[in-house]
N, C-alpha and C positions, 0 to 999 in steps of 0.2 A: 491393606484392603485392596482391593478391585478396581479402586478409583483412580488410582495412577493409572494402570494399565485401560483404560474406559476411556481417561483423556488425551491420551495419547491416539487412539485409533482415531478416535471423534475430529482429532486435529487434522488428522491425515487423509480423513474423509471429506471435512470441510476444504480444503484447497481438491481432491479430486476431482468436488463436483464446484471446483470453482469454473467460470466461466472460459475464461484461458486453457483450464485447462478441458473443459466440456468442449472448444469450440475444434482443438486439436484432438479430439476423440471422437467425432461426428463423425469424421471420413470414413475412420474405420468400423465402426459402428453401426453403419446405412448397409442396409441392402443384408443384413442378417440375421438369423432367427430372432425370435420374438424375446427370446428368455437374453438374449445379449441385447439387445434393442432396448431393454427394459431397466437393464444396467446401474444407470445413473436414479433410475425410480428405487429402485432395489435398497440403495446404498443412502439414500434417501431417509427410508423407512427405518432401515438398521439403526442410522445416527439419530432419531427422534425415540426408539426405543430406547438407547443407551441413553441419552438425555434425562428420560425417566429414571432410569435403574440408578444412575448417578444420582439424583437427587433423591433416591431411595436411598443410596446406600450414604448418605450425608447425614442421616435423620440416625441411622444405626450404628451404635459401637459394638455393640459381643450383645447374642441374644442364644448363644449355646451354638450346641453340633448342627444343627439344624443351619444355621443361618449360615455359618462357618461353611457347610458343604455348598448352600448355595450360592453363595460369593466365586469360592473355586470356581464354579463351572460359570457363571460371570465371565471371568477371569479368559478363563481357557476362549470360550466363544470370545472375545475380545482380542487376544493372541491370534483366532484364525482369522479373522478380521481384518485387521494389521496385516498380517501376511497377504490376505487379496487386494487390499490396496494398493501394496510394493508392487505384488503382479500387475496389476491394473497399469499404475505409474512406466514399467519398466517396459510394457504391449505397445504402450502409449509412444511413448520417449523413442524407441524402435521404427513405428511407424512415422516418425515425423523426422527420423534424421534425415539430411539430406545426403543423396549418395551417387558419386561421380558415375560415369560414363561405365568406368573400369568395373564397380561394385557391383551393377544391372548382368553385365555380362558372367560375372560368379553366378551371379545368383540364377543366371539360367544354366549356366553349366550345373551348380550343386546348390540347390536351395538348402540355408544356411538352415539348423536345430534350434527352434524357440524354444526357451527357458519355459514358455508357459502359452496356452491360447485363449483367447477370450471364452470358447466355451464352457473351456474348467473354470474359468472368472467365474464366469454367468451361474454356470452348475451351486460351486460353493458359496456364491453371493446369496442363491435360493434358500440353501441348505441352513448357515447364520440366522435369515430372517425368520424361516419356520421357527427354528428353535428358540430364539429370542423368546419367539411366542409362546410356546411351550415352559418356556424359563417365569414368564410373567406370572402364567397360571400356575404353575408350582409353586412358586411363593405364595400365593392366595390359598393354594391348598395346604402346604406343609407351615407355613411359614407365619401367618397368620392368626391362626390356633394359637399362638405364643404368646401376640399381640397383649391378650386379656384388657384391651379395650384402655390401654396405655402407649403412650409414645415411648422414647427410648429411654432405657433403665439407665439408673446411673451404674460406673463400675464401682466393683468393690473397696478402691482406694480411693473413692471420693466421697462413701460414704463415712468410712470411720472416723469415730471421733479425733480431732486433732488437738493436740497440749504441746505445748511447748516444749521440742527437745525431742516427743514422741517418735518420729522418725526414726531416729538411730539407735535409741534406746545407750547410750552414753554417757556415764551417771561420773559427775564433776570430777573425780578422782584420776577419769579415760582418758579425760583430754589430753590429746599429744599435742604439740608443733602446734600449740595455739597462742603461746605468748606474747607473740610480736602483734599477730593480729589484735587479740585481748586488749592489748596496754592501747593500741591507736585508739581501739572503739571507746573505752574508756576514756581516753585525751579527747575522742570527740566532743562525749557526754558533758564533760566541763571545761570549754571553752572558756577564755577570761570574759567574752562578750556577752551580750545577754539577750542575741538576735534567736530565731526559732532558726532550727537547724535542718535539712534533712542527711540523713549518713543511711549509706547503701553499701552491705554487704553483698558480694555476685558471686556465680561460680556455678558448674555443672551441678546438675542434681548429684546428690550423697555425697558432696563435698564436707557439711557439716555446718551450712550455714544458720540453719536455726538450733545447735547446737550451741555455737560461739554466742547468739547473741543469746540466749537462755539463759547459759552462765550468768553474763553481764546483767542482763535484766533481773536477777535474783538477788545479786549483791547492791543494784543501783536504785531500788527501789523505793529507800529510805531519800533519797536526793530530789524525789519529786512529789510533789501534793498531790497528786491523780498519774493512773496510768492503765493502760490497755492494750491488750494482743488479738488481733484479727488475724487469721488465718483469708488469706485473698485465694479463695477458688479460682480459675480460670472463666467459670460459667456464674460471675457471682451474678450479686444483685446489691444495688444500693441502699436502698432501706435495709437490707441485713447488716450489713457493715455496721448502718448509724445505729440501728437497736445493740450491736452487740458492743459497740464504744459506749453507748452509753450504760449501758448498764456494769459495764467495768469502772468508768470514770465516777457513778455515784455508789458503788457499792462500799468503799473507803467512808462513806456517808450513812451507809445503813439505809439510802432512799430506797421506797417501792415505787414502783411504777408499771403501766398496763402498755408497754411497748408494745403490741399489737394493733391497739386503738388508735396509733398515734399516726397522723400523716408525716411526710416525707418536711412539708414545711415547719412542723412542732418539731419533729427529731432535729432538726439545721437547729432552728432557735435556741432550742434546749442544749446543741452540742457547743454552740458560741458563747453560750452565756456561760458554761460552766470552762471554757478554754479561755474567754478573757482574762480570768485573774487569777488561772494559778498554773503553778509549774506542769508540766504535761510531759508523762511521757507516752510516744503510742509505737506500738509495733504492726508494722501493715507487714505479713509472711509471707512468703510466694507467692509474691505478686510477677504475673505475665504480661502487664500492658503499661503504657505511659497514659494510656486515660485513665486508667480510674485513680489515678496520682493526680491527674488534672482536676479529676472531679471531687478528688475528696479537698482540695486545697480551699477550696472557699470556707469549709471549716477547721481549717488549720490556721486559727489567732496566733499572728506573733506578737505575742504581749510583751513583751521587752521581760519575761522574767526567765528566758534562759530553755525555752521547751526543746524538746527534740523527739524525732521522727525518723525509726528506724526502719528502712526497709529491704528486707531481704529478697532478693531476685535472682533465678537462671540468665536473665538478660540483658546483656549489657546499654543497650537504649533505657532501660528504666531506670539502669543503677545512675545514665549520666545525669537523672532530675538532681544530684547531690555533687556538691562545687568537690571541686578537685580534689581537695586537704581531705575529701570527708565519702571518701571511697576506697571502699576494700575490697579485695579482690583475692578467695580464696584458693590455694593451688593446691594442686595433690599434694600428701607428705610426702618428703625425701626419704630413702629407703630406710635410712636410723628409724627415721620415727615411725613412718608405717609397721617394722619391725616390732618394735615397741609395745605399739598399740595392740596387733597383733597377738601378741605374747600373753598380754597382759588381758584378751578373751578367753583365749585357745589354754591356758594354763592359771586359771584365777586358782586354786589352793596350794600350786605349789611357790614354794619361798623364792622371792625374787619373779617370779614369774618367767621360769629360765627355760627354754626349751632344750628337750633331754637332746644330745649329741645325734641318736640314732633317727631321729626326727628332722632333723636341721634343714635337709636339703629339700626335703620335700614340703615342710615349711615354707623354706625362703622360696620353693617357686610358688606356692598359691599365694604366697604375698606379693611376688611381681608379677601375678596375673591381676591381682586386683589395682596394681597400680598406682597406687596411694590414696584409691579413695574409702577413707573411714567408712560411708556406710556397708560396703562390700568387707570391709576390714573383721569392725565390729560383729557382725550377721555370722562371716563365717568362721571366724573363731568361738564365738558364741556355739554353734553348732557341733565345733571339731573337740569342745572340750565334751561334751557330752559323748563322744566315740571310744572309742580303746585306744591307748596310747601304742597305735600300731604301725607299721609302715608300709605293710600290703593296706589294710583297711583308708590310711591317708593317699596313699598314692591311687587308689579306685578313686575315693571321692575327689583326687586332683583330675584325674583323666573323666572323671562325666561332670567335672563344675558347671558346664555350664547350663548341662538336662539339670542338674540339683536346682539351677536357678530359678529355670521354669517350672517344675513340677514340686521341690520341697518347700513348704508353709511356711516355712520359717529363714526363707531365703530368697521366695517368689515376693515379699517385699521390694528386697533389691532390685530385682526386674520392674517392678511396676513404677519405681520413682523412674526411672533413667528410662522407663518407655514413655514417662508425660510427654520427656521435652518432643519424643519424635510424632506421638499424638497429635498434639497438639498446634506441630508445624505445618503451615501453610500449604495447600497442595502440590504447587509448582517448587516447590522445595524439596519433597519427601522422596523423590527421582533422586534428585540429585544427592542429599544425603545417602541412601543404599546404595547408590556407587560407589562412594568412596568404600565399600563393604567388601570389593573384589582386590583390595590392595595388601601386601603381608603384613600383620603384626608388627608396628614398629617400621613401620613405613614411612617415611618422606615423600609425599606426596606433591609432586609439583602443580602449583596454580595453576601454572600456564595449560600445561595440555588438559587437566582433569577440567577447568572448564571448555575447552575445545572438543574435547571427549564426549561433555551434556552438552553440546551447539550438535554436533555430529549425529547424537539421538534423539533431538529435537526436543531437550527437556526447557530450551529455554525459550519464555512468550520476549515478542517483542513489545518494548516500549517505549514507544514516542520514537523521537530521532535516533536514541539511542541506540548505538551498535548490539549488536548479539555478544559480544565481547563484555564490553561495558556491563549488561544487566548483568551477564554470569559472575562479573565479577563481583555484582553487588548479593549476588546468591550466596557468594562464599563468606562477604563478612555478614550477612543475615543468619549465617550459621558457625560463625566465628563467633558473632553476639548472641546466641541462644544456647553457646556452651555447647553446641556440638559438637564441632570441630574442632582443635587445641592451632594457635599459632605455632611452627615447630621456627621458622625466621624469617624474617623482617628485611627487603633492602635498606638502606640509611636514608632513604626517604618514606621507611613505613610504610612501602605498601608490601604486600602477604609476597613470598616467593614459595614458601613451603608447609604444609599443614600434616598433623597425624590425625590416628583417633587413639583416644583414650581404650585400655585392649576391652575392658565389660563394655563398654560402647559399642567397639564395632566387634564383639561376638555377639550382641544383641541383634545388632543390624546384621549380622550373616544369618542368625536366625530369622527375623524378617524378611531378609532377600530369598531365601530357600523357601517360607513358609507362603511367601507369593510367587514363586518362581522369576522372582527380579534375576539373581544369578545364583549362580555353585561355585563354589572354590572348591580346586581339586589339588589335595594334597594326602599323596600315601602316606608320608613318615605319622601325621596326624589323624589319619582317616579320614573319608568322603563323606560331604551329605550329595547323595545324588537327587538327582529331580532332571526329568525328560525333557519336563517341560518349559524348564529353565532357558531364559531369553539371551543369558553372559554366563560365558563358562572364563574364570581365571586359575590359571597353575601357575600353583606356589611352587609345588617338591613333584618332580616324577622321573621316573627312574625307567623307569621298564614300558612309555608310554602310555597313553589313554584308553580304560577297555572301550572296546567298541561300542557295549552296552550305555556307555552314557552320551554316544553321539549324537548330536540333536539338530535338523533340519531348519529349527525353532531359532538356531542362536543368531541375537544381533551384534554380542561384542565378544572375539576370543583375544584373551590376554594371558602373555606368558610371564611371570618370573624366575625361573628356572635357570638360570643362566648356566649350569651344566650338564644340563640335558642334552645329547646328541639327536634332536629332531631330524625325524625319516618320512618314511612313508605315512607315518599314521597322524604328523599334523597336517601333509597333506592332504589326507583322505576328511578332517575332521574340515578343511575348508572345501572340498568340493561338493561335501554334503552341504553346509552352510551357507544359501543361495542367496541367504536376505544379512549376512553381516555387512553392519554401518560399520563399526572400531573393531581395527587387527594392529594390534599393536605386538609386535616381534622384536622388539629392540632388547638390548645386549644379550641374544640368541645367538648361537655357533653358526647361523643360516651363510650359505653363500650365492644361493639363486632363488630369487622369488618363485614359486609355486605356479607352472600354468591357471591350476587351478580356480589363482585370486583375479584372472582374468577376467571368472562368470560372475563375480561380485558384484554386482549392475547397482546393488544398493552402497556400499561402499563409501564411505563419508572421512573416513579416519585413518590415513596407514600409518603406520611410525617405524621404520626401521632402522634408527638409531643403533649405534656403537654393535655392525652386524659386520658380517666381512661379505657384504654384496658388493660386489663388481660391477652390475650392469644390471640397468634396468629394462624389464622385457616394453618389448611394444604392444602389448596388448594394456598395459597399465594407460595408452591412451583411449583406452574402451571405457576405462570407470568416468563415465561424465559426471555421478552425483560427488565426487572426491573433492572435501573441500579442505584439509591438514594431508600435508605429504611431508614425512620429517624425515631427511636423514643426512643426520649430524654423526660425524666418525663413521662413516660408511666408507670402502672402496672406489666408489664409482666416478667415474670419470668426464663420461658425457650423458648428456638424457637423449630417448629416442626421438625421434620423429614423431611429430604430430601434439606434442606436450600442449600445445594451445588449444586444443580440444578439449581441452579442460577447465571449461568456463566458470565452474564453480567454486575453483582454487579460492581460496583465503588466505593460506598460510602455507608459504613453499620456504623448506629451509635445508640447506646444506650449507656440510663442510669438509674437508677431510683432512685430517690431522698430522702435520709432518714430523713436529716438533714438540713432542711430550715435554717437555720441559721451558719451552715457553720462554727460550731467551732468543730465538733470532727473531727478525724481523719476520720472513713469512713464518710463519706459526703454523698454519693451515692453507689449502688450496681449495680455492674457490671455485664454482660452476661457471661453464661457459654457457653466457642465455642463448635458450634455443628460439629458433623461429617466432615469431608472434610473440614471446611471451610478455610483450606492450601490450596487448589485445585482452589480457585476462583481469578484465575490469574490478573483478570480485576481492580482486588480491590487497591484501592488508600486512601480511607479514614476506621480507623477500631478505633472504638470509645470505650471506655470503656471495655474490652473482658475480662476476668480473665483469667490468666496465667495458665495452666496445663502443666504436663509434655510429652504428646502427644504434645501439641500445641505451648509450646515453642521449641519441637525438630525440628516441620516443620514450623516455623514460617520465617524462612527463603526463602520458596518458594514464601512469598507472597511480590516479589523484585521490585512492582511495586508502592509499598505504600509509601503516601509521610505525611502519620498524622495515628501516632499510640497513642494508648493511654492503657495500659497493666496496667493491676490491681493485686492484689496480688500476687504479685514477690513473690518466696523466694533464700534467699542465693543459694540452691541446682540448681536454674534457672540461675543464674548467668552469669555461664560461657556458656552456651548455647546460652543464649538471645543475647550475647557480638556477638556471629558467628552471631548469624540470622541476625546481624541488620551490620554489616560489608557488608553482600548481598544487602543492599539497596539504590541504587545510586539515588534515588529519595526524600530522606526523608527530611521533611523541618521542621517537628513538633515533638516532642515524648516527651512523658509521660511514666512515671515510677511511681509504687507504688506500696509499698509494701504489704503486707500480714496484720502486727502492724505494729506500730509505733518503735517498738527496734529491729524489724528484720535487720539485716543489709547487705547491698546492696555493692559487691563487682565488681565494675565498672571499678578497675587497667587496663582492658585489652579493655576497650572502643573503639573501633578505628571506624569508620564512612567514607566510600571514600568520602562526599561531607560534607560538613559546613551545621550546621543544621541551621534554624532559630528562633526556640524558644523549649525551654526544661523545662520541671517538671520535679521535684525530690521529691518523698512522702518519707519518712523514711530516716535513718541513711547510710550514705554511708562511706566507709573505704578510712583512713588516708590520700592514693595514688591516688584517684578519679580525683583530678587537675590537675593530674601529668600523667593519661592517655592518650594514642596519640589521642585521641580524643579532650582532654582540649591544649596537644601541639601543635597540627597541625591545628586545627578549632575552640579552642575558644572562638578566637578576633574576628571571626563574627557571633558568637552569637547577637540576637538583646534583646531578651526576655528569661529571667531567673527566677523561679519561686523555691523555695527551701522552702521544709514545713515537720517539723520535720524530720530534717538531724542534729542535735546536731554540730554544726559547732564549728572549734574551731577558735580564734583569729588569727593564721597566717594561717588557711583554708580560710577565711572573707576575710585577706588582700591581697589574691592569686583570688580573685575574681577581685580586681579593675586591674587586668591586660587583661580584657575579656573589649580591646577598644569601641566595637560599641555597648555593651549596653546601648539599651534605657529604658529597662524596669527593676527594680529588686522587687523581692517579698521574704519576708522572715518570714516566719509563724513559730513558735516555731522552729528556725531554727537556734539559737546560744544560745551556751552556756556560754559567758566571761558576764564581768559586763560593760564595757566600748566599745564603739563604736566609733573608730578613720575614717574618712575620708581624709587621709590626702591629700597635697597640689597635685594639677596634677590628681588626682584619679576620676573613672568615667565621663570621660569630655563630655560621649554624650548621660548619663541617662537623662531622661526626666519623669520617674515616681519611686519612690519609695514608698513601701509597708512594715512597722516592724511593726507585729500583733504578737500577744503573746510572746513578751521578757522577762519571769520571772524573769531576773538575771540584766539586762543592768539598770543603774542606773545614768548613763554618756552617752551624746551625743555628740562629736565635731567635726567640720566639720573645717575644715582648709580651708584658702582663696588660692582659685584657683582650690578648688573640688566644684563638682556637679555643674559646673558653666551653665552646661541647663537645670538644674533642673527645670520642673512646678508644678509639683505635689508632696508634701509630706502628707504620710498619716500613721500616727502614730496610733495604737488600743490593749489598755490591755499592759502597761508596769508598774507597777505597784511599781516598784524601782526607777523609773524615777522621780527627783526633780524639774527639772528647763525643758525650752523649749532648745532645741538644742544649744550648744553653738557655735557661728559663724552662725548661721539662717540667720546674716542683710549680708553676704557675698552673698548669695542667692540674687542674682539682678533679675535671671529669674522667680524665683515663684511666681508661679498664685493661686496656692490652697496650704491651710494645714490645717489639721485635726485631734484632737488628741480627740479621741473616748475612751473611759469606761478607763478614767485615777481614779485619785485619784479623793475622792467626793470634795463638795464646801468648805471644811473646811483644805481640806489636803495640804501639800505641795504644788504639782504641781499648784494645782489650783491657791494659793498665789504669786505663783513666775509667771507663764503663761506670764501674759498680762505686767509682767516687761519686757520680754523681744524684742529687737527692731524687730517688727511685723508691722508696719507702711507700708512699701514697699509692702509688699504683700494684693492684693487684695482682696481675698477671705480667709479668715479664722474662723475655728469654733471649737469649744473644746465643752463638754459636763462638762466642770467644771464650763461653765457661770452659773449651775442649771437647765440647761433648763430640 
């Protein structure tokens, strides 16, 4: 809809004509015609009309072509909007820089070329308001006539009848990869205890979750005295619920009853009295909320006889109303079974349900397009059996799947379940969700920049104290818990590092993003959807560059992943047309000089030139003052230019460049030398790899708003300084330390931190006292992540570690110097990953029973003392992985002793002593 793009303009109109910035627009503004003098009345009236049409377009979901066209144009007038206010802001921001002695004298020699004048402001400010007008009475005239003297209709999948199971049409025989689940839900059902239960099955729409429980409910039915299935609309209502429970729980009775007549107080009475004394089972079905689980529980009697309460949910807040033991959590099929399933539509008469040879491939790929979700499974095999067993005829219908979706009857099902969830999502969400829609197929999506990426196009509101970081990140598990998004992994303290989408997902939301002009993905090998009016253009595949024809004035974010495309002339030309791009993300591109072009960027919020072969950064990049993410990590470059403190709005500045691929010496990477001021850039929160000076550690302190530092060549002399700066920082959650060498030593006695950090490097040698710092006594049991690399640690420094409770994470890289490594009993109880790489000395491993008892990961590399595998390893009940890398060759010790010891339990193991 129109209302993402509505609220966005409205936001950026609302601070225009805020005061500050109105009182910095006056100067320019006085003494000018009328129609620019009028300006801020103008922008005014606009935002009060969109106000309206927004709360028009709240009341409407789908009311035909009609409605449909006039949203569009919504839409568009909403888009030029947006655009005059960037001009607005950028006239503004011009006129108010302040400019030396030197800059007066250009500007009388060569009056410098404005981007844009207040008049053409003024002009299109007019032009918006008219048409607004004009938009309002259209709707009364076209739009209205439809009304038929009713508010909004419901859609067609909310009115059909719902039964149990009816979704997927998956008749008991179908069921694939449901066993394991099946047997739980079942173990839920009878429990030895005889408390009321609730058990919650979750999972993205067309999972199969009312499928599984269907089953179960058919065969479980005979176990309880009364039982009932509600279907929980999103838009329910509470007296339907209780009419329809109860005329389920007495029909087993043959009662009649005038459930119409009945108030809200008789249905409670009547549903208690009949749930006091007998077994119960109830099914509440796609349910969307944790209230109306709160509101039905005042009629949910636990009568001590054993009841239970099955609820199936998209959401993982609702599934958590149900204790631990009694939540399921259903995942796509694994490609056996999806296969399977598959087969067993796509071929119901032939024996075995075997797919013929000449089919195969083109099978197995519209089964990895659906990804393993059964409803998309069932639907389209169900269909492809009804075709010619052809492979021209299946490879068409593989190449337009996803127009079949929307436009074939018997497949626009699937579309409409898997469009609830994005319906039905919160508005300051549905941004951000079609984002992740400019990403390729089977993408790893990093957390970190994709929400920096929405801070940079203002998709995030602020709340409360909370950082703009903070809420995005609460954006991502709002859509992690609503089965949007898929977990792709987890750091060892569980929070998100990487997400995908499911692929019918995000070719739904590419259809969404094109059919609003959110964005285009542009990929030959696949073909284009183009759209002009598109706001994000991202390349997937391009060969022979971008036509001209889809270049767009319009865009706010150009993103490449192409990484072997020789970009030329024509993505410059695509940014010098693009006056208003926030996010340019060029990272791992063949680039080696940034684009004059990106200079006129005035709007500019996001660059990322990551893993590029840029050299050198131009000086006009200190012209972007709205730049608030500058990333370039694995980049060339050497020094920044002059003037970097101009860039007030910094947030997140990161480099690094890379010496050492392989990750064994000490410098690894070369750090940035901090330019001028860059203590002055208040804004800043992320400061990535910097080298330490003694200018920079004395005002390192000013920068108290940083929450991820990362300081390169420490020396001793910095010591006590750094100690102060970093006492100023009540925000810090990450720091990095390193030194100068590797035997400089690092005097940290006097550590103190006002907040508990969350994860800490340590590069070189630190003194005696370092654990004994108020920073190790007051804050470092919540430590999560511990990282320690060439700090020559001694034996009781090692055993002063295992008192740092909530570590999950330990790394220890030339980082001890004894021969033996004790784990004793009780120690580390909540690591979950360990790292010993380069132990020259350690020769002994013992872990005592009742340590590292969460351990999943050990990862052993370069011990070379080392005889035997860990002793007490089969103590290890949790580990998943271990890994003993550039041990002794296939003749040595280690190698002979390895596989004696008891390694059975764990799963995954690999040593390089097999000879491989």
């Amino acid at each position: 809809m129109a209302e993402i793009a509505i609220l966005l303009v409205m936001k950026k109109i609302t601070i225009a004509l805020a005061e500050e910035t109105l009182r910095s627009a006056r100067p320019l503004l006085a003494k000018k015609s009328q129609s620019i003098t009028e300006l801020p009345c103008d922008m005014k009236l606009i935002k009060n009309e969109l106000e309206l049409i927004r709360a028009f377009l709240n009341e409407i979901d789908r009311k035909g072509e009609v409605i449909e066209t006039w949203i569009g144009q919504v839409r568009r007038l909403a888009f030029d909007m947006e655009d005059i206010v960037d001009q607005f802001f950028y006239v503004v921001g011009n006129n108010n820089q302040k400019r030396s002695w030197c800059d007066h004298v250009k500007k009388i020699v060569k009056k410098p070329q404005s981007l844009f004048s207040l008049d053409e402001i003024a002009i299109e400010t007019k032009r918006i308001n008219q048409e607004l007008k004009q938009l309002s009475e259209s709707r009364n005239r076209w739009a209205k006539p439809l009304d038929c003297g009713t508010t909004t209709p419901v859609t067609s999948y909310e009115t059909e009848p719902y039964l149990p199971g009816h979704d997927y049409s998956i008749n008991d025989d179908d069921l694939v990869g449901t066993d394991k689940n099946k047997q739980t839900l079942i173990g839920a059902l009878h429990f030895e205890d005889h408390l009321l239960r609730i058990i919650a099955v979750w999972g993205m729409g067309g999972i199969g979750k009312s499928t599984l429980v269907n089953d179960v409910y058919k065969n479980e039915l005979s176990s309880f005295d009364c039982h009932t299935w509600v279907s929980i609309s999103h838009k329910y209502k509470l007296e339907d619920i209780w009419r329809n429970m109860l005329s389920d729980l007495l029909r087993k009775d043959k009662k009649e009853f005038d459930a119409e007549s009945m108030n809200s107080t008789y249905l409670i009475d009547e549903l208690k009295q009949i749930m006091s004394n007998k077994r119960y089972l109830v099914i509440l079905d796609d349910v969307w909320t944790t209230e109306v689980i709160l509101k039905l529980r005042n009629i949910l009697v636990d009568n001590g006889l054993g009841s239970r309460v099955i609820i199936t949910t998209r959401m993982e807040e609702v599934a958590s109303m149900a204790e631990d033991g009694c939540k399921i959590k259903l995942e796509p099929l694994n490609d056996h079974d999806a296969w399977v399933l598959f087969c067993r539509k796509a071929f119901p008469k032939i024996q075995n349900h075997i797919c013929p040879p000449d089919l195969h491939q083109c099978g197995k790929d519209i089964v990895e397009k659906c990804d393993g979700l059964p409803l998309a499974l069932v639907a389209i095999g169900s269909i492809l059996s009804l075709k010619r067993k052809s492979v021209k005829e299946w490879r068409l219908f593989f190449n337009q799947l996803i127009w079949e979706l929307h436009i074939n009857e018997n497949l626009n099902r699937v579309e409409k379940i898997l469009n609830l969830s994005y319906k039905y999502l919160p508005h300051y969400l549905k941004n951000c969700f079609l984002y992740c829609a400019v990403f390729p197929e089977d993408y790893l999506i990093g957390r970190r920049n994709l929400t920096w990426m929405w801070i940079a196009e203002g998709f995030i509101e602020p709340n409360g104290a909370s950082s703009l970081e903070d809420v995005a990140d609460g954006y991502v598990d709002q859509l992690v818990n609503r089965s949007m998004l898929q977990v792709a992994s987890r750091n060892s303290f569980a929070r998100i590092k990487c997400l995908r989408m499911h692929d019918l997902v995000r070719e739904l939301a590419i259809f969404q993003s094109t059919k609003e002009s959110f964005s285009t993905n542009y990929d030959e090998n696949h073909g284009v959807m183009v759209d002009f009016d598109s706001r994000r253009l991202s390349v997937l595949q391009c060969n022979k560059g971008i036509p001209l024809s889809i270049y767009s004035s319009r865009l706010r974010a150009f993103i490449t992943f192409d990484t072997s495309m020789a970009l030329s002339s024509w993505y410059s030309s695509i940014l010098s047309k693009s006056k208003y791009l926030v996010v340019l993300d060029l990272s791992d591109s063949p680039i080696e000089t940034v684009p004059d072009s990106v200079g006129e960027l005035f709007n500019l919020r996001f660059l990322c030139l990551n893993n590029t072969n840029v050299k050198e950064l131009p000086e006009f990049i200190t012209k972007l003052q709205n730049l608030q993410t500058l990333s370039l990590e694995c980049t060339q470059l050497l020094k920044f230019p002059q003037g970097m403190s101009k860039l007030k709005q910094l947030r997140h500045l990161l480099f690094f460049k890379l010496i050492d691929a392989t990750y064994k010496s000490f410098n690894n990477w070369e750090s940035m030398e901090p330019f001028e001021g860059l203590w002055t850039l208040k804004e800043l929160q992320s400061l990535n790899e910097i080298r330490a000076t003694n200018v920079f550690v004395a005002n390192l302190g000013n920068l108290s708003q940083l929450r991820v530092l990362s300081i390169s060549d420490v020396k001793n002399s910095h010591c006590a300084q750094l100690c102060d700066a970093l006492s100023k920082m009540r925000h810090l959650s990450r720091l990095e330390i390193r030194t100068w060498n590797e035997n400089e030593l690092l005097h940290l006695d006097n550590l103190e931190l006002p907040n508990p950090l969350q994860v800490l490097d340590l590069y070189g040698r630190f003194s005696e006292g370092t654990f004994e710092s108020p920073f190790f006594l007051n804050h470092g049991s919540e430590l999560y992540l511990i990282s320690l690399k060439y700090c020559q640690l001694t034996e009781n420094q090692l055993s002063q570690l295992s008192r740092l409770s909530k570590l999950t994470y330990l790394d220890l890289t030339r980082a001890y110097t004894g021969q033996q490594l004790h784990f004793n009993a009780d120690s580390f109880q909540n690591l979950k990953k360990i790292l010993l790489k380069d132990l020259p000395h350690v020769n002994q491993i013992c872990i005592y029973d009742g340590a590292l008892v969460n351990l999943e990961y050990l990862y052993m590399d370069n011990l070379p003392e080392l005889q035997d595998a860990p002793i007490g390893v089969d103590f290890l009940a949790s580990l998943k992985e271990a890994y003993c890398i550039n041990m002794h060759g296939q003749h040595g010790a280690f190698a002979s002793n390895f596989w004696k010891a008891k390694l059975d339990h764990i799963p995954n193991v690999y040593s390089t002593t097999e000879g491989k």
